[in-house]
C-alpha positions as CSV (number, residue, x, y, z in Angstrom):
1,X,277.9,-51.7,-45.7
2,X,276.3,-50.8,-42.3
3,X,274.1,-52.8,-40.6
4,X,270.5,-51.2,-39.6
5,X,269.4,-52.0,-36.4
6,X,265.9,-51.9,-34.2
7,X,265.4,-52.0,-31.1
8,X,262.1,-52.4,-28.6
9,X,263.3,-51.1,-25.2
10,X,261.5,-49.8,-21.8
11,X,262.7,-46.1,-21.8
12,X,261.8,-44.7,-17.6
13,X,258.9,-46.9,-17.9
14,X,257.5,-46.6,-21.4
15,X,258.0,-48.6,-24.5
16,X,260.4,-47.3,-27.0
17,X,261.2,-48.4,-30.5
18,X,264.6,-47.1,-31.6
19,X,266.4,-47.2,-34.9
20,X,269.2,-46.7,-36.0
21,X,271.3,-47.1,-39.6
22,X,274.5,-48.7,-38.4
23,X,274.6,-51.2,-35.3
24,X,277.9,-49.5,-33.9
25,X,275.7,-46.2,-33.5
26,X,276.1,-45.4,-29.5
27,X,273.5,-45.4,-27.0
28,X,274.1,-42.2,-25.9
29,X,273.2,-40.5,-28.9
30,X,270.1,-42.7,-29.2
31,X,269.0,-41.5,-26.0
32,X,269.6,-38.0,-26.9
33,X,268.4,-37.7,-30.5
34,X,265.9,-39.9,-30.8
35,X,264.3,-40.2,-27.3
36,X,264.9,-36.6,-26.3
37,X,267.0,-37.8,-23.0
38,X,269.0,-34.6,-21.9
39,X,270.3,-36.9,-18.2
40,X,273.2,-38.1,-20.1
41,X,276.1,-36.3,-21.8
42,X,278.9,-36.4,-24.0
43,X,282.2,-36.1,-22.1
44,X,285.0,-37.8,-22.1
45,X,284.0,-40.4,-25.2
46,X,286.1,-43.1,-23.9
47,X,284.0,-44.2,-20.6
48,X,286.4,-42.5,-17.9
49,X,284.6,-39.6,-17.4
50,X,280.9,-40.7,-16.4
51,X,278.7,-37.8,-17.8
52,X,276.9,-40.5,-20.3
53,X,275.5,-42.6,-17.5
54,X,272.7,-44.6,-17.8
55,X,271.6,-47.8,-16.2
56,X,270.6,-50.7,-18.7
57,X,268.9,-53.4,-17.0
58,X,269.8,-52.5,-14.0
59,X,273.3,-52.1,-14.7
60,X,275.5,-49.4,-14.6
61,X,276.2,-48.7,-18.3
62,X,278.6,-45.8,-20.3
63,X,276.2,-45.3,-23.1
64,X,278.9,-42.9,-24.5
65,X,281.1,-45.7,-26.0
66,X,278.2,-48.6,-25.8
67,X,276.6,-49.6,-29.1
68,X,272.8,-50.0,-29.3
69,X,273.8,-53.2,-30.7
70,X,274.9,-54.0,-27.2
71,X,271.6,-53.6,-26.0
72,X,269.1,-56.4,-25.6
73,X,265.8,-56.5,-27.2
74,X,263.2,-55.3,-24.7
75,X,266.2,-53.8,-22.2
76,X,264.6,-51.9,-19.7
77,X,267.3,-48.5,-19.7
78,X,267.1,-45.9,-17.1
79,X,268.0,-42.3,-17.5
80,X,267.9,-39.1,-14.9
81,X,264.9,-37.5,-17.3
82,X,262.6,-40.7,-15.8
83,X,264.3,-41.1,-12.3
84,X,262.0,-39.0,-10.5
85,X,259.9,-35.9,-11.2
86,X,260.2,-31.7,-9.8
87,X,257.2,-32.6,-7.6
88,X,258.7,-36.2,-6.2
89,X,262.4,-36.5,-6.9
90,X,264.0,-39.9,-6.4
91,X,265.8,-39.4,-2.9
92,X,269.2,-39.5,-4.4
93,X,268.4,-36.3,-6.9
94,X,266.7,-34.8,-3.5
95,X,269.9,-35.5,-1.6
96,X,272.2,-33.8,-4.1
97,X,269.9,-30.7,-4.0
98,X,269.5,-31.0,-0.7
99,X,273.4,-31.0,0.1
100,X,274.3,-28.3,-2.8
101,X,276.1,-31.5,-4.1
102,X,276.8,-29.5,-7.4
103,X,278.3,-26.5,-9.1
104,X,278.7,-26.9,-13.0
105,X,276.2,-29.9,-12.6
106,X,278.0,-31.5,-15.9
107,X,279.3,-34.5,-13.9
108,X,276.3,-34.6,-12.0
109,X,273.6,-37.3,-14.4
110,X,277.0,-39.3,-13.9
111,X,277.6,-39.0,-10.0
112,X,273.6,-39.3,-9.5
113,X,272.3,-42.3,-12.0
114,X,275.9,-44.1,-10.9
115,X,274.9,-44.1,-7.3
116,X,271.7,-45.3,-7.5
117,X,272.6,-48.1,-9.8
118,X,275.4,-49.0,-7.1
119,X,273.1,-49.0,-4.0
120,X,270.3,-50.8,-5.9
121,X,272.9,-53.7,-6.8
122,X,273.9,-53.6,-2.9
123,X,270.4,-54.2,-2.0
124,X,269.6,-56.4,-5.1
125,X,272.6,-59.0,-3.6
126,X,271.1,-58.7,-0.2
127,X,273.5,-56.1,1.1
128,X,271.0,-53.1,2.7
129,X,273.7,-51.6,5.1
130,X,274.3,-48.1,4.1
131,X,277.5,-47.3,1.9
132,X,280.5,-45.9,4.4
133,X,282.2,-42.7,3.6
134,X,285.0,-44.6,2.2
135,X,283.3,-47.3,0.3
136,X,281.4,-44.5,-1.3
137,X,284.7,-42.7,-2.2
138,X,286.0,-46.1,-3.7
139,X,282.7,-46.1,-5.5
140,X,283.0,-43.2,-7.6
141,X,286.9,-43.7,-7.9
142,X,286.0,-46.7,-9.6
143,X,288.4,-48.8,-7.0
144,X,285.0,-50.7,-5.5
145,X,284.3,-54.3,-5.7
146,X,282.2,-54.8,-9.0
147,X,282.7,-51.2,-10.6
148,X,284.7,-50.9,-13.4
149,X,283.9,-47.0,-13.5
150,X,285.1,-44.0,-12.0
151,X,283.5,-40.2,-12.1
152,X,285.0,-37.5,-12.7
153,X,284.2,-33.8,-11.0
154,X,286.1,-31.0,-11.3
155,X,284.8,-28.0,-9.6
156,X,285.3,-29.4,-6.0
157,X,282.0,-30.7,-4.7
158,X,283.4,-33.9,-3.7
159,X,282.1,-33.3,0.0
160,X,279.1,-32.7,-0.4
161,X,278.6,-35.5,-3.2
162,X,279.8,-37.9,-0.7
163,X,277.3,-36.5,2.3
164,X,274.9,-36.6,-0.7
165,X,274.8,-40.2,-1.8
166,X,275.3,-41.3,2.1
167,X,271.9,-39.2,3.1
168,X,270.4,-40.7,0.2
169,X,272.0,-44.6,0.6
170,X,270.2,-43.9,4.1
171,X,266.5,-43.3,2.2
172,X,266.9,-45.9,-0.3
173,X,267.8,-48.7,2.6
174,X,265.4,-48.2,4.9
């Protein structure tokens, strides 16, 4: 028999109480159902693809595949919807607008909520130099030091993803 779960997290800043009938049910469509989060998406399902991305406590987290169970009481869980607003984006959304860094924009909550969580844990271990081009490419490959995840674009906006998190890297370390 399933086992029903409760959770008390910080959703963007505001306190959230979540349920859920069976403590396998996946953060992503907690987010989505229940807390009305349209940032992450169902892709891939299995964690390679990086639509679903969502930072839990700071971490980078592929809610897609991640049950709530997984999820401490009192988590605080970040999401695009509460990264920044249409007056005041968060530099890195105002870098990928800035630099066209999209086309379909599915891979994009992914790409966007990925970066930030990377750059924040560079700066969080002490490290405020900006991202190089290359470290930024082994970034979203997946191939970087400490990240386990890759993203995955297909329409060919690779360029300007990588100008895009580099102009923003350059906000968030100064």
């Amino acid at each position: 028999m399933p086992n029903p779960l409760t959770r008390n997290i910080e959703l963007n800043g505001a306190a959230v109480s979540v349920s859920t009938p069976d403590d396998t049910e996946r953060v992503l469509y907690v987010l989505r159902e229940q807390c009305g989060q349209k940032g992450p998406k169902f892709g891939c399902g299995v964690a390679q693809c990086g639509a679903c991305t969502a930072l839990v406590n700071g971490n980078i987290a592929r809610t897609c595949t991640m049950p709530l169970s997984a999820v401490p009481e009192g988590a605080e869980v970040r999401t695009l919807d509460g990264l920044g607003t249409a007056e005041q984006p968060h530099p890195m959304q105002q870098a990928f607008i800035d630099k066209q860094a999209a086309q379909c924009a599915f891979c994009i909550n992914g790409m966007i909520m990925g970066a930030v969580g990377w750059i924040e844990s560079r700066m969080a271990a002490g490290n405020n130099a900006v991202p190089t081009r290359e470290e930024t490419a082994d970034f979203l490959s997946g191939a970087s030091e400490g990240n386990p995840f890759n993203y995955i674009c297909r329409c060919g906006a690779h360029t300007r993803i990588l100008d895009a998190i580099h102009a923003a890297a350059v906000e968030m370390t100064s």
